[in-house]
N, C-alpha and C positions, 0 to 999 in steps of 0.2 A: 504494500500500500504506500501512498505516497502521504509523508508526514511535514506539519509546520510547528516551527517551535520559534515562539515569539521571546525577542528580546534579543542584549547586544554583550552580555558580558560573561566573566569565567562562568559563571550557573549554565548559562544558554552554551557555551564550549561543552564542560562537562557534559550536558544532556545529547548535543549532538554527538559527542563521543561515544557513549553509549546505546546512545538511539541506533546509528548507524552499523553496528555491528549485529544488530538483528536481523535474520534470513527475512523478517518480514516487510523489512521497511527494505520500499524499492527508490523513491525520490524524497529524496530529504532538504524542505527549503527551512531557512530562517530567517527571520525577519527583525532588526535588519543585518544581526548578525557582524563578526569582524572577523579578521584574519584568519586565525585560527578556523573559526567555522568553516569559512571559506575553500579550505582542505577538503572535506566533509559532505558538504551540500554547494544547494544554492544559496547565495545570500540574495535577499530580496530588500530593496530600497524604500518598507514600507512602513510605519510608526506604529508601535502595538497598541496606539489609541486611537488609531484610527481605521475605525470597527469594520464600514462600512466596503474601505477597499481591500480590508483583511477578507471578507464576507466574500466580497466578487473573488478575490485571488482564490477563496477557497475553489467556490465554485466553478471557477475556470482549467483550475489547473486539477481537480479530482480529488484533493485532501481527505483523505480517510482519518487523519487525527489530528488534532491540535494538542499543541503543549503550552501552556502558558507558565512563563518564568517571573516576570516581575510583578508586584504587587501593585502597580498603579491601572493596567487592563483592568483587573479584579477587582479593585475597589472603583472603578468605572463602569463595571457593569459588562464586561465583554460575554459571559456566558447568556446573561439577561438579553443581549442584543441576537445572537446567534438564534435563543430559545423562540423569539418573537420573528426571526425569519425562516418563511415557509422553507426555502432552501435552502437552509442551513440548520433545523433546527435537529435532525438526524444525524450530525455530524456528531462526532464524540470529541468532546473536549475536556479536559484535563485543568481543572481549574474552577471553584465555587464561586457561585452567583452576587452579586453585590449586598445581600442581607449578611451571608457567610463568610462573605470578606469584611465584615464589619469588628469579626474577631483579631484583626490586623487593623482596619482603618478605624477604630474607634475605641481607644483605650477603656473609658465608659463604658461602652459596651459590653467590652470584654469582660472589666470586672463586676459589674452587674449579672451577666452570665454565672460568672464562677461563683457569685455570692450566691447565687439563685441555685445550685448545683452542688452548693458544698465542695467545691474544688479547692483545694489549701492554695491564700495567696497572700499576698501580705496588706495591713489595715489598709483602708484608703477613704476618701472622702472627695468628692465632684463640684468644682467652681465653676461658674461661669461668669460673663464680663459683668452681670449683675450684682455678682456676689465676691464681688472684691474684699469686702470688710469682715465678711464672714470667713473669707480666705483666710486671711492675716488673723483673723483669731484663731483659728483651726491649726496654724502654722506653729503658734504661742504653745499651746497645749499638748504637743506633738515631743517626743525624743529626737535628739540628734543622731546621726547625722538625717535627714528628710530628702525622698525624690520627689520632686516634681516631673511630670510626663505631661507633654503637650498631645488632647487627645486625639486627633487626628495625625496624618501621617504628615515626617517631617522629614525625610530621606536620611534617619536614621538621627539625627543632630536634636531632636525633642524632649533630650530626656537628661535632666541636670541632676546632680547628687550635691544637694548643699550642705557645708560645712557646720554655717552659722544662721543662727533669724535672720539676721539683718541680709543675708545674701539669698535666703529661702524668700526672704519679702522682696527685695528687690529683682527675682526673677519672675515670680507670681507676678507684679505689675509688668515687667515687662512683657511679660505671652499674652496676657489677661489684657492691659491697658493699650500697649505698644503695640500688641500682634506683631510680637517674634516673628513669630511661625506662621504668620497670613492667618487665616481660617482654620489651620490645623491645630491653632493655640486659641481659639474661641472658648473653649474649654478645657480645664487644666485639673488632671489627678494627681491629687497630692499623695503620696503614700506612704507608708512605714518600709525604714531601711532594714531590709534583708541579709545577715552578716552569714556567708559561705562560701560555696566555689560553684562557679555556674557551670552547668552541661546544656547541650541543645539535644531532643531528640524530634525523631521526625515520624510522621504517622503517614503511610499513604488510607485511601479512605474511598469505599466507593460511596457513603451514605449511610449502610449497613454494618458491612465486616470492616477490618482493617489491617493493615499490617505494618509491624513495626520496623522502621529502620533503622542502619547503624546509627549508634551516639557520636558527638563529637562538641569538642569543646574549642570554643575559636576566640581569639586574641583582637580584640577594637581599640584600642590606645595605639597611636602612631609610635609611640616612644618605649623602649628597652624596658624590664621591671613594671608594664602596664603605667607608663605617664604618660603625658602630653594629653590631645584632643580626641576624640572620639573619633573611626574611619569606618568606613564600611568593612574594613575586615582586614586582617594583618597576616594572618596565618589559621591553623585549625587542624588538631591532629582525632584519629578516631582508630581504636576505642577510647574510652575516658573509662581511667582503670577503676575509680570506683564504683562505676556501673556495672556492676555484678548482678547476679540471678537476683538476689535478695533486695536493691536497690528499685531491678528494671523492674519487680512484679509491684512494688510499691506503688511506680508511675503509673503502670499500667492498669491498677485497682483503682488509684486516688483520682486519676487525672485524666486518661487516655479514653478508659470505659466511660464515664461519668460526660466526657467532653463528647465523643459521638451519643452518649444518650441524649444529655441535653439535646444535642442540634438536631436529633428528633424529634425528642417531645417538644420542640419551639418549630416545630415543623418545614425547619430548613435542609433544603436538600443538598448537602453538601460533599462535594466529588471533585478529587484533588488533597492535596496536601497538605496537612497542619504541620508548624512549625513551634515547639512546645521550648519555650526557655526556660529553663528550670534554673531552682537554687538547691546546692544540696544543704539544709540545714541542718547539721549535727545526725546525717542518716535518714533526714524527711525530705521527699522534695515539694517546693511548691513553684507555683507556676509567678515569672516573673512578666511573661506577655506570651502571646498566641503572635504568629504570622502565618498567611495565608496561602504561604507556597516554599519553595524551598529556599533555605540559607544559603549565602555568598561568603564567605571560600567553605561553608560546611559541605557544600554540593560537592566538590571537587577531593574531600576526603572521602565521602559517603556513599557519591555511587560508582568507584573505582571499587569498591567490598562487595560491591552486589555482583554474585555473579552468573544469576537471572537472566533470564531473555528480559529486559525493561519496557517492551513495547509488549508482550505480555500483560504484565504488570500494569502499564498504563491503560491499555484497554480496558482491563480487568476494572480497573476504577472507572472508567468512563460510560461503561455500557452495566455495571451494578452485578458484575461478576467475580470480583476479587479473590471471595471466599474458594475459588477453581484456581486459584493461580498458587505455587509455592516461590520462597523466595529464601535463595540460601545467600549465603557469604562469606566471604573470604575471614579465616579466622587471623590472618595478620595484620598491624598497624600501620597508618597510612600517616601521612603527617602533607601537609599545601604549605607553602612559606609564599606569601605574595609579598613581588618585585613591584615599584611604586615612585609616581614620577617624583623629584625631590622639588621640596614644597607643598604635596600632599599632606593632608584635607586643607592646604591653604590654596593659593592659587599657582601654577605649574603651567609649564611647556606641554606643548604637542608636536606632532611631528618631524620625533627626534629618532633617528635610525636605530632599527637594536640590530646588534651582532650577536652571534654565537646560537641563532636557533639553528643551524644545522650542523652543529654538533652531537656526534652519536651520542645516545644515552637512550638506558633502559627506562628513565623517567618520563613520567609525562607532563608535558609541559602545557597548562590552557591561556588561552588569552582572553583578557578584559578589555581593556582599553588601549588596541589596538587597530589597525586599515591596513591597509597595501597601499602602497604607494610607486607606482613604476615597477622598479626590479625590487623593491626594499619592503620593509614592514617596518611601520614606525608607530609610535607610542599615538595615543590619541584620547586617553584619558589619565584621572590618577592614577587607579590601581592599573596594574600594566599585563602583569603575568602571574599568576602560581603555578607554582611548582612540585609537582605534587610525587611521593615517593612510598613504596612499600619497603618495610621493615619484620622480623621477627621480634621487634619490641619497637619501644618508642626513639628509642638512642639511635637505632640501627636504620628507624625512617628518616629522621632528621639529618642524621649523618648524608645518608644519600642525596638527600631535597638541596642542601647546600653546597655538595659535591658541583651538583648541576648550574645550581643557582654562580659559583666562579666564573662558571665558561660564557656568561649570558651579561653583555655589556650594554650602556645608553647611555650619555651624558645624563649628570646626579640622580642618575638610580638608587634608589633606598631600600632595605628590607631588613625589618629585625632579625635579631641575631640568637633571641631568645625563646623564640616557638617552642611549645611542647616544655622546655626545661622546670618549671615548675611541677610536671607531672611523673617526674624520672626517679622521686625517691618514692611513687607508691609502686606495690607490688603490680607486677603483671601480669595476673591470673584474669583478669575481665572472662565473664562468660555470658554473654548478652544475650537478654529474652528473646524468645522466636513465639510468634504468633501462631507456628503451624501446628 
């Protein structure tokens, strides 16, 4: 069949990597896709929001599946618009309707869900631009340190951890009064700070059954020892060793069951993938937010262990048969280090030439923010590249990712140097829950 997977960066690589090595997928477009893909499929010059020439390409070109990668389609409505076109609404698509993506595009929401659910999260309380004063008294009353989360989506940058009142007050006016964050800071979750180690895990989901994916725990601080600014993604290795049997059934009892019940009995039908961030509290986890599709650079550790037909799998969720599909994996550790233009998350260069992608290596390398350009391939956003590498532990993945990571040059290329290294004094026994 001929498949489209919407979006432009390592997640959308990843999947086309994957995708493509299924007997079943015979034309593989992505839209709009970069270098890397470009190997792979067709890249198609078409914006994932823009529904309508998504719709005709379907239909023109014979798309038997959609994959939807980024979370802005979905909280757009791209399944919503498909479902309301006569010819397209038999097309199977991979990705929940804009109510269901609300568990990503609306912080409030979400935790309204989980209160309503019994799902462990942390206290919280809901402001809006009316309730500024109620704000600041809520703020008062509250333990240090305090998050504040802008509730709608803010391309990952919505979500402060403040120190003091005075700086927890002065961000609450500025999302609330200033609109930070445009419209996605119209209303602002204040909540109780959660003291742990965070893991992501992923659910795929046809509505019904579901099945769990590898864990993986990913690194967002631009800077060494987790400082500096917050980035879309630094690195991400999987397993996360203390995701064990005992750990995963907790998830899977407290948070995973409970979260497809809900979106039943709220009678949302939702099909595609939950992104579950979790906190490990002292051996509890609870949910620090929901996303509505898969993680960036978790993708690129997560589905190099699947080692599943995935267009199986995806079907399997799209057309409400999942519970027919098995899904095994790879029991070794994978580790991604992403390569990042310098000056990332501030402002950077584009179209700067990289060297050393055809250097042999058993690694795999995806791109992000990358194009061709002539004979060359040049940078074209911040995060640029991961690198992603299999190990018989965690040492032994990294070892390799940075191996590669040497040979692979661009003017002020950056990448930390500390991925995974916090995870190296726990034991490596992981044996992660399987749904089958």
């Amino acid at each position: 069949m001929n498949i489209l997977i919407l979006g432009s960066g390592g997640r959308e690589h990843a999947f086309a990597w994957k995708i493509s090595q299924s007997p079943r997928c015979q034309k593989l477009f992505i839209a709009p896709g970069n270098a890397g893909t470009s190997k792979l499929g067709k890249n198609i010059p078409i914006d994932p929001t823009s529904f309508p020439e998504i719709g005709d390409f379907v239909v023109n070109n014979n798309v038997g599946l959609v994959v939807v990668g980024p979370e802005v389609p979905l909280a757009q409505g791209i399944r919503d618009y498909f479902d309301q076109r006569a010819d397209l609404r038999s097309i199977p698509l991979v990705g929940p309707g804009k109510i269901g993506a609300r568990l990503e595009s609306s912080k409030d929401f979400a935790k309204q869900f989980m209160e309503k659910y019994e799902i462990p999260t942390a206290g919280y309380a809901t402001f809006d631009q009316t309730q500024l004063a109620e704000g600041l008294e809520y703020i008062r009353g509250e333990q240090l340190p305090i998050v504040l989360k802008a509730d709608g989506l803010a391309a990952g940058k919505g979500v402060v951890i403040c120190e003091t009142y005075q700086e927890a007050e002065q961000v609450l006016r500025e999302m609330l009064v200033d609109s930070k964050f445009g419209q996605a800071s119209a209303k602002v979750v204040v909540e109780e700070f959660l003291q742990g180690i965070e893991i992501s895990v992923f659910v795929l989901t046809d509505g019904q059954s579901y099945k769990i994916l590898p864990s993986a725990k990913d690194y967002k601080r631009i800077g060494e020892n987790d400082t500096g600014p917050n980035t879309g993604g630094m690195g991400a290795v999987s397993p996360v060793p203390f995701a064990d049997r005992e750990f995963m059934q907790k998830v899977e009892d407290k948070i995973i069951g409970p979260t497809i019940e809900g979106l039943r009995k709220e009678g949302i039908d939702y099909c595609g993938f939950i992104f579950l961030g979790l906190i490990n509290v002292k051996g509890e986890p609870k949910v620090i937010e929901y996303n509505a599709r898969m993680g960036d650079p978790e993708t690129q550790v997560v589905f190099p262990r699947i080692t599943s037909d995935m267009v199986d799998l995806l079907l399997g969720a799209a057309t409400g048969s999942l519970d027919q599909v098995d899904i095994q994996i790879d029991p070794r550790n994978a580790c991604t280090v992403v390569m990042v233009s310098g000056g990332y998350p501030g402002s950077y260069q584009k179209g700067l030439v990289i060297e050393g992608l055809e250097t042999p290596t058993d690694n795999l390398i995806f791109h992000a923010g990358t194009t061709d350009k002539e004979e060359s391939v040049v940078t074209n956003g911040g995060r640029v590249l991961a690198i992603t590498a299999f190990g018989n532990d965690t040492k032994q993945a990294l070892d390799a990712a940075y191996g590669t990571i040497k040979d692979i040059h661009w003017d002020h290329a950056y990448y930390r140097k500390d991925i995974g290294k916090d995870l190296l004094s726990w034991p490596n026994k992981t044996l992660e829950a399987s749904t089958d």
